[in-house]
C-alpha positions as CSV (number, residue, x, y, z in Angstrom):
1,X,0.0,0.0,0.0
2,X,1.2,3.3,-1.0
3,X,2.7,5.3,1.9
4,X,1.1,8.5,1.2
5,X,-2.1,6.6,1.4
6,X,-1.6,5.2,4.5
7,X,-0.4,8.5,6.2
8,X,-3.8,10.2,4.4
9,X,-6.0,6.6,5.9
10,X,-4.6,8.2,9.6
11,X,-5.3,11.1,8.8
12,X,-9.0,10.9,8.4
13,X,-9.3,8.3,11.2
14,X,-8.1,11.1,13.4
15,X,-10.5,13.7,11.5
16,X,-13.3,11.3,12.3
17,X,-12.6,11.2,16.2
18,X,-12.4,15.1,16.8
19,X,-15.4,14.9,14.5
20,X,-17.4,12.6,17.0
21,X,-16.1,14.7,19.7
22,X,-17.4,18.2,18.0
23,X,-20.5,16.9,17.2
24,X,-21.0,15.6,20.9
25,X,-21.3,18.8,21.6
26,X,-23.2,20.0,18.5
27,X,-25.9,17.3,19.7
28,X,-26.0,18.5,23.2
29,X,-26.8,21.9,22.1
30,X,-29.7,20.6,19.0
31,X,-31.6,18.4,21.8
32,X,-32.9,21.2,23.4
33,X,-33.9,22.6,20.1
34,X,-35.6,19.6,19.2
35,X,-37.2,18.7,22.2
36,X,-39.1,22.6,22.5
37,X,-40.1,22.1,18.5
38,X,-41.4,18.5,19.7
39,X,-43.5,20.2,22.4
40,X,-44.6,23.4,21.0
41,X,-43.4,23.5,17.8
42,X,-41.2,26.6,17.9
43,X,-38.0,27.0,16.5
44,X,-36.5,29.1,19.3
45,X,-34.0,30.8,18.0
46,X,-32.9,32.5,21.4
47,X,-31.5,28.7,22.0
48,X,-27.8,29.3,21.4
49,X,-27.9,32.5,23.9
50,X,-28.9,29.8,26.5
51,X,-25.5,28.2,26.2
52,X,-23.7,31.5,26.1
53,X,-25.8,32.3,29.7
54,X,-25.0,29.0,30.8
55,X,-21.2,29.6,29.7
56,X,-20.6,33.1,31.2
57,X,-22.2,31.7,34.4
58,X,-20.0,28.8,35.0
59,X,-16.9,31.0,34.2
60,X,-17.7,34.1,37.0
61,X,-18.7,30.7,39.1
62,X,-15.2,29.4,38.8
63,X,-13.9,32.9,39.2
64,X,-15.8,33.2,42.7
65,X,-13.5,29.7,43.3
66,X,-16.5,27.7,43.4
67,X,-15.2,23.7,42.5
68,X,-15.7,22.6,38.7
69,X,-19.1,20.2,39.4
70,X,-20.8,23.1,41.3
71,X,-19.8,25.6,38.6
72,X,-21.3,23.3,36.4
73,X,-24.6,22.7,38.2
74,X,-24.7,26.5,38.1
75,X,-24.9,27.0,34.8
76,X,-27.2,24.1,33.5
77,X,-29.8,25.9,36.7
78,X,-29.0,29.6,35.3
79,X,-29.5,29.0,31.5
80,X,-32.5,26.7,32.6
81,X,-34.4,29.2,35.1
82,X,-33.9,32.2,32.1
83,X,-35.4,30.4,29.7
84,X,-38.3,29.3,31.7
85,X,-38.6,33.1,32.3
86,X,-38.8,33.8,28.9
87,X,-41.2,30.9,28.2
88,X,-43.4,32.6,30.7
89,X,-43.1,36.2,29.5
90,X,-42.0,36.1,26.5
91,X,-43.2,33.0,24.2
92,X,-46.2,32.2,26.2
93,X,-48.7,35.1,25.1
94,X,-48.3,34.6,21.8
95,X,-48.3,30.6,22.0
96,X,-51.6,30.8,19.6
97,X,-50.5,33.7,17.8
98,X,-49.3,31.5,14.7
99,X,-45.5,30.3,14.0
100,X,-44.5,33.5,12.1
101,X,-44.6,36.3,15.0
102,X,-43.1,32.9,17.2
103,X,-40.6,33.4,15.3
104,X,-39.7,37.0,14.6
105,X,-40.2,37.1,18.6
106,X,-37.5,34.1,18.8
107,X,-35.0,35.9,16.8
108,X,-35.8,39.1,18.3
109,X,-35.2,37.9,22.1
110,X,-31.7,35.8,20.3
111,X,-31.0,39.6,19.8
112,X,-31.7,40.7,23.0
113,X,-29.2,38.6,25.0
114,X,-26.6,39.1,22.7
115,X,-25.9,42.7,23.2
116,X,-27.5,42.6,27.1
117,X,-24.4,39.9,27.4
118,X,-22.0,42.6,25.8
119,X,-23.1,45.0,28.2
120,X,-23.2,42.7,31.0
121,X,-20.4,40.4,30.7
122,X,-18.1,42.8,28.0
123,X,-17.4,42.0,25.1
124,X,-13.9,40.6,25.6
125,X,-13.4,36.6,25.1
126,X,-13.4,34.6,27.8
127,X,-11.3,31.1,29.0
128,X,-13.2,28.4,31.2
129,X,-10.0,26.2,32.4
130,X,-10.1,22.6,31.6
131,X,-12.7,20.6,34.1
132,X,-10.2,17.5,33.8
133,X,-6.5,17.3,33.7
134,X,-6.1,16.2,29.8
135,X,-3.8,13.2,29.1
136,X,-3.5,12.2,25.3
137,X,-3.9,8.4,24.0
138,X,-1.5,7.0,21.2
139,X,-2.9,4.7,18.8
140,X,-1.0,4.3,16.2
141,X,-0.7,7.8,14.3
142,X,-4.5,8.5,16.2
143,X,-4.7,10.8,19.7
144,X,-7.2,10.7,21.2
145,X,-8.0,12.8,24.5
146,X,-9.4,11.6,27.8
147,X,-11.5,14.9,27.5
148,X,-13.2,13.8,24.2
149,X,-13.7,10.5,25.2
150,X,-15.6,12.4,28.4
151,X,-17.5,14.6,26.3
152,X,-18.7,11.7,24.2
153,X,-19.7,9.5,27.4
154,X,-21.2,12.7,29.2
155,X,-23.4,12.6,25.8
156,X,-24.4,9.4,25.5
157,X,-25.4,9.9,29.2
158,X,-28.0,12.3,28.4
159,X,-29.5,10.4,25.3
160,X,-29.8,7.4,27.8
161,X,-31.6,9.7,30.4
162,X,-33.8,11.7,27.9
163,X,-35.0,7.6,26.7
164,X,-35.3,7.1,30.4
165,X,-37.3,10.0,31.1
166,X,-39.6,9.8,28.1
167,X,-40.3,6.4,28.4
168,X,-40.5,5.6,31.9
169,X,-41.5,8.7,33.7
170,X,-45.1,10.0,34.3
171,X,-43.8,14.1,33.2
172,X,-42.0,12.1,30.2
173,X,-45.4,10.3,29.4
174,X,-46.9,14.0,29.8
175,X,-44.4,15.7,27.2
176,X,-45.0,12.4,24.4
177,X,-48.8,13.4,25.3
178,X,-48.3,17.2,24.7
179,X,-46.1,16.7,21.9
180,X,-48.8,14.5,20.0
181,X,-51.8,16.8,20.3
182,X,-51.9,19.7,22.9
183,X,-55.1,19.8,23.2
184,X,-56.3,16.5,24.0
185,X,-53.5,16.2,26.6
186,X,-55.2,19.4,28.2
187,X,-58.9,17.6,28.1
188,X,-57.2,14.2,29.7
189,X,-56.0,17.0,32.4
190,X,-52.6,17.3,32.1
191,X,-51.0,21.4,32.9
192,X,-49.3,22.0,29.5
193,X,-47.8,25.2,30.8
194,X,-46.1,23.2,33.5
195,X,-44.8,20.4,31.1
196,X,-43.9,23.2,28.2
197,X,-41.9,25.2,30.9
198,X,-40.2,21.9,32.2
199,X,-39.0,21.3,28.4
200,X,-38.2,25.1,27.8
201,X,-35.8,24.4,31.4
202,X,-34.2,21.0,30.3
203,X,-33.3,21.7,27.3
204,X,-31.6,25.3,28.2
205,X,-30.0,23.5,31.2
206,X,-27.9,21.0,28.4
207,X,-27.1,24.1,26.0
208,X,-25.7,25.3,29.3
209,X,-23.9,22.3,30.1
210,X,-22.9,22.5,25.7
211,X,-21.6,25.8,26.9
212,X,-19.2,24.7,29.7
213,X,-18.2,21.9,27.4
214,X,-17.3,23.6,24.8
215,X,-15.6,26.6,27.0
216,X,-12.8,23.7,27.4
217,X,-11.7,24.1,23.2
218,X,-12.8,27.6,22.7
219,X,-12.6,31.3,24.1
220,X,-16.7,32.2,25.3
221,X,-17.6,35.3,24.1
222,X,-21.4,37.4,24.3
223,X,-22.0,36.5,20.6
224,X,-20.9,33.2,20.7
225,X,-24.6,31.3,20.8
226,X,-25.5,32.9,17.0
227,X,-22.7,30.7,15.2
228,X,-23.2,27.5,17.6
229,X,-26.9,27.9,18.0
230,X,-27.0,27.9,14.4
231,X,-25.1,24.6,13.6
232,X,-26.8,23.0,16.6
233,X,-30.3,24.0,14.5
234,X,-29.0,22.8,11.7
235,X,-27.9,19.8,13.5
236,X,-31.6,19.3,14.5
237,X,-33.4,19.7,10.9
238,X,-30.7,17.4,9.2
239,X,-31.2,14.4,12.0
240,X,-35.2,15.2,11.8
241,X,-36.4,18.3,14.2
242,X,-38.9,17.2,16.8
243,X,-37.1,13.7,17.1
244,X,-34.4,13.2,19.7
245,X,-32.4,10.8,18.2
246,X,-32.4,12.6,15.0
247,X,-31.1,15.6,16.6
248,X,-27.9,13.2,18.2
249,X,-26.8,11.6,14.5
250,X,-27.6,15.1,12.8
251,X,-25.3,16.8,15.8
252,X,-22.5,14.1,15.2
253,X,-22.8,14.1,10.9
254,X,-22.4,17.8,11.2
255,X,-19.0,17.5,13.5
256,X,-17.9,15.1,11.3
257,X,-18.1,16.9,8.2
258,X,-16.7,19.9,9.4
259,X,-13.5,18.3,11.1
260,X,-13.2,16.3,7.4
261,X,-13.8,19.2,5.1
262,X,-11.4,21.0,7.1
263,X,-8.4,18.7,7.6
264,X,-8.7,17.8,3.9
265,X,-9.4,20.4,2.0
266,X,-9.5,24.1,4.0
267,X,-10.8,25.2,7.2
268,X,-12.4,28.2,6.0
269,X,-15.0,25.8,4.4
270,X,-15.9,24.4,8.1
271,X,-19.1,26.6,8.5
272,X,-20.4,26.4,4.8
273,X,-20.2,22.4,5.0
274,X,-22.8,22.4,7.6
275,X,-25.1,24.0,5.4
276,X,-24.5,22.7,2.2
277,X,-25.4,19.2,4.2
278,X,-28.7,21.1,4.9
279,X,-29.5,22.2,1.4
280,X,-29.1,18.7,0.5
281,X,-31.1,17.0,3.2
282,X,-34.0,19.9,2.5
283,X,-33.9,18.7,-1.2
284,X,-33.5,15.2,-0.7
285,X,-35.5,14.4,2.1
286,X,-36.9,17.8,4.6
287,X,-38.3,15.9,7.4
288,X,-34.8,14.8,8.0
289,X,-32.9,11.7,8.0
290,X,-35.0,10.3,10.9
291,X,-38.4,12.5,10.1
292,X,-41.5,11.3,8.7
293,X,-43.3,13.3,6.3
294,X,-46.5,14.3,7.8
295,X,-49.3,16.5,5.7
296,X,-50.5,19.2,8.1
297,X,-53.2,22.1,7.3
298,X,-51.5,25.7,6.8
């Protein structure tokens, strides 16, 4: 076998593990997405500033010396109570106002916190120190990080608690229910505000916990939630939007794409691979890889 092939064989074995890693976190951030468009069906667009919240949290957490786990805890409880705040104020009186001021409402609170998180936290990029010691693994011409291989197991973790809670839990029973028709589950006497707000807090508490994840291999900034929001998003819609396990494989086909576009060919192409993939699932198949095409009145 041809050396040069070999050497380019390990190169995109190791291009596919810091893709699986990326798009860990990618699927962290497009659950939440998908699980409030199961629910309510909004795209909330304000998702992404949830992680930044989360992020900017954890860091002045860790800067009041507060150990790694709490500073965690902190920000998956302050991304999660502000967007069950805005649930409340913001996306709640218009709930049956139709999906298109839903949406310019979305965009306009994504807005909102970006430039009230300029003015709040400045606009100067921030570090969140590693929550483990790294140590690199060798394989061959392949590293591999015990921090990647901790990001990956921290996401599997969730997948196997969002199956848990769906399946076997009487609130996860309530959001399949609410998610299937809202207004039988109100007849059969279930609080839809209570199980909507629940969503809105779980899924902003894992973009927070995205945002102290992904604090370990980037700067935070105010205005970092429009970029990752918007891969996460697209994350969601390529793995099926609404479905949990579509948003996981779209999250990881988007990391991997990027990490392979970019070792191969350039790195400036890493943001305009994610949605050339959506283009082509839209075309090909717009429910998503996972979806199912459903006709619905307009």
């Amino acid at each position: 076998m041809n050396q040069n092939f070999t050497f380019l064989l390990w190169d995109c074995l190791q291009y596919l593990i810091n893709g699986i890693a990326q798009g860990s976190l990618y699927a962290l951030v497009a659950l939440g997405y998908t699980m409030v468009y199961g629910i309510i069906r909004l795209v909330n667009f304000a998702h992404g500033e949830f992680l930044m919240i989360g992020a900017m949290c954890g860091f002045y957490a860790i800067r009041a010396h507060l150990p790694m786990p709490i500073a965690i805890i902190v920000a998956m409880l302050s991304s999660g109570l502000i967007a069950v705040i805005v649930e409340r104020l913001v996306y709640r009186p218009i709930r049956k106002s139709g999906r298109i001021p839903a949406l310019i409402t979305a965009i306009g609170t994504s807005l909102f916190f970006q430039y009230f998180g300029q003015l709040t936290f400045g606009a100067d990029p921030k570090t969140i120190p590693p929550f483990i010691a790294e140590k690199i693994y060798n394989f061959g011409e392949v590293n591999v990080s015990n921090v990647q291989l901790a990001i990956l197991a921290i996401v599997l973790l969730v997948l196997f608690f969002l199956w848990w809670l769906t399946h076997y839990t009487k609130i996860g029973k309530a959001m399949r229910a609410v998610s299937f028709n809202l207004e039988a589950a109100e007849l059969m006497g279930i609080n839809t505000n209570q199980i909507i707000s629940f969503t809105f807090f779980l899924g902003a508490a894992l973009a927070g916990l995205g945002g102290m994840l992904m604090g370990y291999t980037m700067s935070i900034e105010p205005m970092m939630g429009m970029n990752l929001g918007t891969k996460a998003f697209v994350a969601a819609v390529v793995g099926g939007i609404g479905i949990i396990p579509g948003a996981a494989l779209g999250g990881f086909i988007i990391g991997i794409a990027e990490n392979l576009v970019a070792g191969l060919y350039k790195s400036s192409f890493r943001d305009a691979v994610s949605f050339f993939i959506l283009i082509i699932i839209l075309l090909v198949k717009p429910s998503g890889i996972l979806g199912k095409n459903i006709k619905e009145k307009v």
